[in-house]
C-alpha positions in Angstrom: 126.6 6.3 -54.9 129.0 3.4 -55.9 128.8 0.3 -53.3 131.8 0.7 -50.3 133.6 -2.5 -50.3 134.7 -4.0 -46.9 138.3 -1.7 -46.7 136.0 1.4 -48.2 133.6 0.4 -44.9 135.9 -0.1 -42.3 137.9 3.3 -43.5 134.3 5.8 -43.0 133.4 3.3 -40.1 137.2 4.9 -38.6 136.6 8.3 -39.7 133.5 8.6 -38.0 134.2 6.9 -34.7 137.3 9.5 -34.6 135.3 12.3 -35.6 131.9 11.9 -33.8 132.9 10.3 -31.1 129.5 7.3 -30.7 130.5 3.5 -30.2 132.3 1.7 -31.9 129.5 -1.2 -32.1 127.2 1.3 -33.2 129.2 3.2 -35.9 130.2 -0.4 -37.9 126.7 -2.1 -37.0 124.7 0.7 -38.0 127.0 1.2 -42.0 127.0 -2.9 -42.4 123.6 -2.3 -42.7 123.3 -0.1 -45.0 125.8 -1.8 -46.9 124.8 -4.8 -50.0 128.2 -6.9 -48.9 128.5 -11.1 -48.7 129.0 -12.1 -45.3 132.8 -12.9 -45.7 133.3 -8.8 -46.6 131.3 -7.6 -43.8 133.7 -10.1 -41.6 136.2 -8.6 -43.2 134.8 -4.7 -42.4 134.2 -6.0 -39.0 137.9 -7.5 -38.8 139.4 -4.3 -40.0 137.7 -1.8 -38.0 138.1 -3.5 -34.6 141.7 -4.8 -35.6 142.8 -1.3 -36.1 140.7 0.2 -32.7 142.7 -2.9 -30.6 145.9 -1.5 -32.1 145.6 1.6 -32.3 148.7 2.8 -29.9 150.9 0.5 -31.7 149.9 1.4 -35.4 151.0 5.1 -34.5 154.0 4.2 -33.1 155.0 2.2 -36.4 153.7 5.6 -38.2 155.7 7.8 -35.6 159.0 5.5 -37.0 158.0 5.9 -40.7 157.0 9.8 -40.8 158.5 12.4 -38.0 156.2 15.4 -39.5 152.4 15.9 -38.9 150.1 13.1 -40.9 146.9 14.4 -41.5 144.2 12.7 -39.7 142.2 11.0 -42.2 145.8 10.0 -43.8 146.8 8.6 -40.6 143.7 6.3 -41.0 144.7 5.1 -44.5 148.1 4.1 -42.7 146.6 2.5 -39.5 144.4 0.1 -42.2 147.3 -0.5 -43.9 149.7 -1.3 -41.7 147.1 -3.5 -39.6 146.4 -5.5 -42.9 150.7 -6.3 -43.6 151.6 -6.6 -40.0 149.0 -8.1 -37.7 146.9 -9.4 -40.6 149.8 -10.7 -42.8 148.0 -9.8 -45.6 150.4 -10.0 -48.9 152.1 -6.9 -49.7 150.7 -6.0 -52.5 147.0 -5.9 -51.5 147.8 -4.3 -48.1 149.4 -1.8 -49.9 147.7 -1.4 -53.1 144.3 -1.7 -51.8 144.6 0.7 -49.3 146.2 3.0 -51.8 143.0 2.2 -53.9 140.4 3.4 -51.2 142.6 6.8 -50.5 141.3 10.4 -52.2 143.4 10.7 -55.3 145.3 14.0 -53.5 146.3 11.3 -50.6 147.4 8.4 -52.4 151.1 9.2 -52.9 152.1 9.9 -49.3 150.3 6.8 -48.2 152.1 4.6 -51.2 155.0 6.2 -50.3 154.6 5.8 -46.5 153.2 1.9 -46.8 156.0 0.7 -49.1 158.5 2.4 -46.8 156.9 -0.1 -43.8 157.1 -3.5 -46.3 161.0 -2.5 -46.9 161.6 -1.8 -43.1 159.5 -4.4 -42.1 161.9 -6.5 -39.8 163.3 -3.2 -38.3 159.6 -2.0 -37.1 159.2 -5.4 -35.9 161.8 -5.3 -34.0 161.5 -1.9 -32.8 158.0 -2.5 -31.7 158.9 -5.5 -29.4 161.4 -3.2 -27.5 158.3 -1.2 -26.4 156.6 -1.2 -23.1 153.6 -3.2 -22.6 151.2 -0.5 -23.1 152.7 0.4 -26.7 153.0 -3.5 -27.6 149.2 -4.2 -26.8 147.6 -1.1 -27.6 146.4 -0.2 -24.0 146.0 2.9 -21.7 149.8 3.2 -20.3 147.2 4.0 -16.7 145.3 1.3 -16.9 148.0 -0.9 -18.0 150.0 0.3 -14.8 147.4 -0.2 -12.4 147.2 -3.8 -13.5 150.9 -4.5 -13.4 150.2 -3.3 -9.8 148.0 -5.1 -9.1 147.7 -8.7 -11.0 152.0 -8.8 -12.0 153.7 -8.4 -15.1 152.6 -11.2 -16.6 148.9 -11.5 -15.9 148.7 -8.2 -17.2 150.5 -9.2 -20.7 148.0 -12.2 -20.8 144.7 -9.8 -20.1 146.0 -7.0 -22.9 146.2 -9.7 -25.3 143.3 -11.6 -24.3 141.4 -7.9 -25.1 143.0 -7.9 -28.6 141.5 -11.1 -29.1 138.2 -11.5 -30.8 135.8 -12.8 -28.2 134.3 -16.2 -28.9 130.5 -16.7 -29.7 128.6 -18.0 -26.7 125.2 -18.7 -26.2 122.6 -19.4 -23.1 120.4 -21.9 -23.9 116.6 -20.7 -23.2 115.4 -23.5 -21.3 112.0 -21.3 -21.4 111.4 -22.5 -24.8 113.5 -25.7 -25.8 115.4 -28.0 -23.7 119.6 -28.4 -23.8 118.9 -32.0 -25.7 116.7 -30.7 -28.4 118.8 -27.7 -28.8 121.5 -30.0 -29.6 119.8 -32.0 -31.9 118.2 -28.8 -33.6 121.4 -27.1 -33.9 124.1 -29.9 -34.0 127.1 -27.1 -34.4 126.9 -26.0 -30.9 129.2 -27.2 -28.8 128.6 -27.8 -24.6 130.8 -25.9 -22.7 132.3 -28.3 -19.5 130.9 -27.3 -16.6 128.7 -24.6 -18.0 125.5 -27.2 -19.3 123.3 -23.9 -20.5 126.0 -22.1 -22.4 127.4 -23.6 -25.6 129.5 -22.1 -27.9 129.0 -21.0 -31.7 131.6 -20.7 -34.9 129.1 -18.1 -36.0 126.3 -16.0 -35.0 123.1 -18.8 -34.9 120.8 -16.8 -36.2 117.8 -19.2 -36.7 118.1 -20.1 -32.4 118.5 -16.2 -32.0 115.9 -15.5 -34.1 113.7 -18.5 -32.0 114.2 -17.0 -28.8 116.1 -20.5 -28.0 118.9 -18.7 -27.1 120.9 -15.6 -26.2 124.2 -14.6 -27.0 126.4 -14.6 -23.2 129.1 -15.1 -22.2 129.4 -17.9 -19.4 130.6 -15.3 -16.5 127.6 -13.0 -16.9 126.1 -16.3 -15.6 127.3 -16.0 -11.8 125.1 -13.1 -11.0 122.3 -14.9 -11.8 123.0 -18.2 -10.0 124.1 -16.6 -6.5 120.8 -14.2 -6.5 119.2 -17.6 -6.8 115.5 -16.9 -7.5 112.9 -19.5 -6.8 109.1 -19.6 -8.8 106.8 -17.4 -7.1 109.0 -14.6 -6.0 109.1 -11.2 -6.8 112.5 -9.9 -8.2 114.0 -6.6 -9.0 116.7 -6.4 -11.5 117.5 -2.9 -11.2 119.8 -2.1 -14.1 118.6 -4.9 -16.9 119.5 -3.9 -20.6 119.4 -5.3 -22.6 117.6 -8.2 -20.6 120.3 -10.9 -20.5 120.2 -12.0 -16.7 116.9 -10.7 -16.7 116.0 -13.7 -18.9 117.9 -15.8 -17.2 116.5 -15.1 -14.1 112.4 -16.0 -15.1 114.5 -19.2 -16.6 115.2 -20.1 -12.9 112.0 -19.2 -11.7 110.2 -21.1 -14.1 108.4 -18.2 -15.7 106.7 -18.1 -12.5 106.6 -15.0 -10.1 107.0 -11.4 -11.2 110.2 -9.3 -12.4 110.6 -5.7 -12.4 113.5 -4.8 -14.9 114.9 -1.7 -15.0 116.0 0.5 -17.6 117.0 4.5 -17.6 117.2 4.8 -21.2 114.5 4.5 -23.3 116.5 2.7 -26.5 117.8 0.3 -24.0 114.6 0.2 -22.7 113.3 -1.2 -25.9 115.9 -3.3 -26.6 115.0 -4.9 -23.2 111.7 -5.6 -23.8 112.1 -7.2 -27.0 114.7 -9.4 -26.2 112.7 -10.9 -22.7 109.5 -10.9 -25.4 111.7 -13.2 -27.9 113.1 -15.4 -25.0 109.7 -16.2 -23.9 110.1 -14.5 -20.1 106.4 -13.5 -19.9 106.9 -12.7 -15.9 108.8 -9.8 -16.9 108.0 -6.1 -16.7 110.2 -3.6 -18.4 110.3 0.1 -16.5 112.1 2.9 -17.3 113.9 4.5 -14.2 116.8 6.0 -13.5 117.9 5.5 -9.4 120.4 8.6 -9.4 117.8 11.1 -10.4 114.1 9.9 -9.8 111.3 9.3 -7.8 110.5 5.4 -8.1 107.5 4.9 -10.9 104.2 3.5 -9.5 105.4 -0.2 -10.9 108.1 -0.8 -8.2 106.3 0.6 -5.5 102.9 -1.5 -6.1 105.6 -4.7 -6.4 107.9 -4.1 -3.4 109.2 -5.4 -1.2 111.4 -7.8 -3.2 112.3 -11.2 -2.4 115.6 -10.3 -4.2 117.1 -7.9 -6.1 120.0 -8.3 -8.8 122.1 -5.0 -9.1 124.3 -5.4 -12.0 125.7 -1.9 -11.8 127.1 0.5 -14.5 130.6 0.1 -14.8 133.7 0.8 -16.5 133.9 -2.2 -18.5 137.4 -3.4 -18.1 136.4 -7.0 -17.7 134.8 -7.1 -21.3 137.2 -5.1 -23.2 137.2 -7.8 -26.1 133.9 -7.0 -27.1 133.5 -3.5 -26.0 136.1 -2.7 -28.5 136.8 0.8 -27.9 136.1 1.1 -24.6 139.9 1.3 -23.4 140.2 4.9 -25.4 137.3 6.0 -23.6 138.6 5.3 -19.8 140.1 8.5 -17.9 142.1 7.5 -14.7 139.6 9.5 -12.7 136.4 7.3 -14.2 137.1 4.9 -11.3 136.1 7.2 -8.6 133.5 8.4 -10.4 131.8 5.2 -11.0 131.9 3.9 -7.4 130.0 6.8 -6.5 127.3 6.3 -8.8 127.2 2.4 -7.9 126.8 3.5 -4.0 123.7 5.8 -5.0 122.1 3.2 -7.0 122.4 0.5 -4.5 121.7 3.0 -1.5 118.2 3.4 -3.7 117.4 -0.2 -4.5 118.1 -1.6 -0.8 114.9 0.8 0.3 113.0 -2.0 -1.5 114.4 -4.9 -0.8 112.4 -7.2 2.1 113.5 -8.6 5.5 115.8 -11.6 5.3 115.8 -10.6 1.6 119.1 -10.8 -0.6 120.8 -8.5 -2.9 123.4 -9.4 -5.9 125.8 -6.6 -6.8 127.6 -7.2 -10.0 129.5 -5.7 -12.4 132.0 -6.4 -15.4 135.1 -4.4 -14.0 138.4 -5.8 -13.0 138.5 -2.4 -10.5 138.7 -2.9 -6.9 137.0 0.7 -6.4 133.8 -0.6 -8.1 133.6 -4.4 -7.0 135.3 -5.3 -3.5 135.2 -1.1 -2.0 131.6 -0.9 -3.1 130.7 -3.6 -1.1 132.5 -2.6 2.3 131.1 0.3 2.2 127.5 -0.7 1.5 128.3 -3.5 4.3 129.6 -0.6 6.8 126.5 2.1 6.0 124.1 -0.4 6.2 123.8 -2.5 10.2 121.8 -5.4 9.0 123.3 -5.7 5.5 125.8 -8.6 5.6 128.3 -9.8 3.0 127.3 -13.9 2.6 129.4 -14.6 -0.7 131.8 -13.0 -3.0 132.5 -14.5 -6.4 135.1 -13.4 -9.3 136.1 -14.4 -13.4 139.4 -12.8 -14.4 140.2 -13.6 -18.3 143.6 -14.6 -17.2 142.3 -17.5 -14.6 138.9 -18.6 -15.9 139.1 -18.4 -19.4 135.9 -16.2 -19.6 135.2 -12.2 -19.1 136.2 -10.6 -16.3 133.4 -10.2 -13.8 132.9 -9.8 -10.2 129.1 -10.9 -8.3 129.2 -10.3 -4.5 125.8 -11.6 -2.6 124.5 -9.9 0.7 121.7 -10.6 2.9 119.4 -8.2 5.1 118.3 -9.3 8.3 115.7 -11.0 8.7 113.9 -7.7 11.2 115.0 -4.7 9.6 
């Protein structure tokens, strides 16, 4: 079989996200590898794929305006590559249109000419048009979810997040003070750049492998950081992070306690699982114990009950994701209005489950990556309301829009000190 190029990738990376339904992450990670491409052509894969997923309501409404008949799906494809590359991409006319043409089956390649040359004449019209369009058609988002947030943050915070989703996300990185310190990180990798404010995060023009690679450090962003910092953990304590993959915080945490203590990190599926364990391994966070567990279903596995009670336990719950919608690409065309609901009751059973092991006078971090009031601030009344010596002691929030980092919300409660 003849090598894809990056436009031949990024069209069967489409086809089979459409048709098969797995993550968008997954589906482009997993053909990149198994393609022979320079690094500027698998940027380009990468910037073709995701460009089209962010845009994906306003691609087919520029395809609605150029063809009023049924478009086959895997035509409609061709187009949505296309049109990305002339409009949002500006890429000349006559590779937009003439490569796309070129990575078409020959029995498609004259509607899509024809359609795609049609679009370069009427440009300034379908520019035009496309700019009369609501929000949700403009930035490519779920007309709920973009409602919701108009209710909630205003018209123009909401513009501002739906663009800052089709954004792609900077490259951020913790530096693992388990292993190197911030000034010889600096001086090892002199491209990094401090972030104010944020002394163990810098940020990257590209992916560092060689300090990945190290275990020196781990690609975060800075607001997955306040979980960590408001649990607090000291050396010699025993910690439960109760939903870890893939080990983030979890490293983080055995950072703060000096690799001193002991860590039970959770995990229900087993390929998270091991994705856990090898990143903690890499970063050097030797107090750390990877279990697999699931809170809605199971019994607790002899590790957590030999360990328990816990000083403190970090529950960064399974969420909906709006918060990080920049790099969990396709998650928008996933959400259902009803997954709200659903969520929060999940996120109440897990945290009903862990609390049984947290100690007296211990404290518990609830966190999650949603925007969603039903998952962050309800979650937390209720828990606060079921539970008499459970007490709300901090609540802390990152909204793109404000902070300049991914959404997130980290609320910290204490038990009494006689339960």
């Amino acid at each position: 079989m003849a090598q894809r190029s990056a436009r031949q990738t990024a069209l069967a990376a489409l086809l089979l996200w459409r048709k098969e339904k797995r993550f968008a992450d997954a589906i482009i990670s997993g053909l990149l590898a198994k393609a022979n491409l320079a690094a500027s052509d698998r940027a380009f894969a990468l910037d073709l794929f995701y460009g089209v997923l962010r845009n994906l309501t306003l691609l087919d409404f520029w395809i609605g305006c150029l063809r009023a008949s049924r478009i086959e799906s895997d035509v409609r494809d061709l187009l949505r590559l296309g049109l990305y590359q002339f409009f949002l991409l500006k890429t000349p006319q006559h590779a937009a249109v003439n490569e796309t043409v070129a990575v078409a089956p020959q029995k498609q390649r004259s509607i899509v000419n024809a359609i795609l040359r049609t679009a370069t004449r009427q440009s300034n019209e379908l520019l035009a048009q496309a700019e009369a369009q609501p929000l949700f058609v403009r930035k490519s988002h779920p007309q709920f979810l973009v409602e919701r947030w108009q209710q909630r943050f205003g018209d123009e915070y909401t513009e501002v997040l739906c663009g800052w989703d089709n954004r792609p996300a900077p490259i951020y990185g913790r530096i693992n003070r388990i292993k190197i310190d911030p000034k010889a990180f600096h001086q090892m990798y002199p491209s990094s750049r401090p972030l104010p404010d944020n002394p163990d995060f810098v940020e990257f023009n590209g992916l560092p492998t060689a300090a990945l690679n190290s275990g020196h450090c781990y690609i975060q962003d800075p607001s997955t950081a306040i979980a960590c910092q408001l649990l607090g953990p000291k050396p010699g304590e025993k910690i439960l992070d109760a939903c870890a993959a893939p080990g983030g915080k979890t490293a983080y945490l055995a950072q703060f306690m000096e690799n001193r203590g002991a860590i039970i990190a959770c995990e229900r599926d087993r390929e998270r699982l091991q994705i856990l364990e090898n990143n903690v391994g890499r970063l050097g966070a030797s107090i750390v114990r990877a279990v697999r567990h699931d809170w809605t279903l199971n019994s607790p596995p002899e590790e957590i009950l030999a360990t328990a009670p816990f000083d403190r336990v970090l529950l960064d719950a399974p969420c909906t994701n709006t918060g990080v919608m920049r790099r969990r690409i396709d998650v928008r065309w996933r959400l259902q209005p009803e997954d709200f609901t659903r969520m929060c009751k999940e996120q109440v059973i897990i945290a009903r489950a862990v609390l049984r092991f947290l100690k007296p006078g211990g404290t518990l971090v609830y966190s999650t990556c949603s925007l969603e009031r039903e998952e962050n601030e309800q979650v937390v009344r209720r828990l606060v309301a079921e539970v008499s010596d459970l007490s709300l002691k901090k609540e802390k929030d990152s909204f793109p829009f404000r902070d300049n980092f991914d959404g997130a919300f980290v609320a910290k409660l204490g038990a009494a000190v006689v339960r």
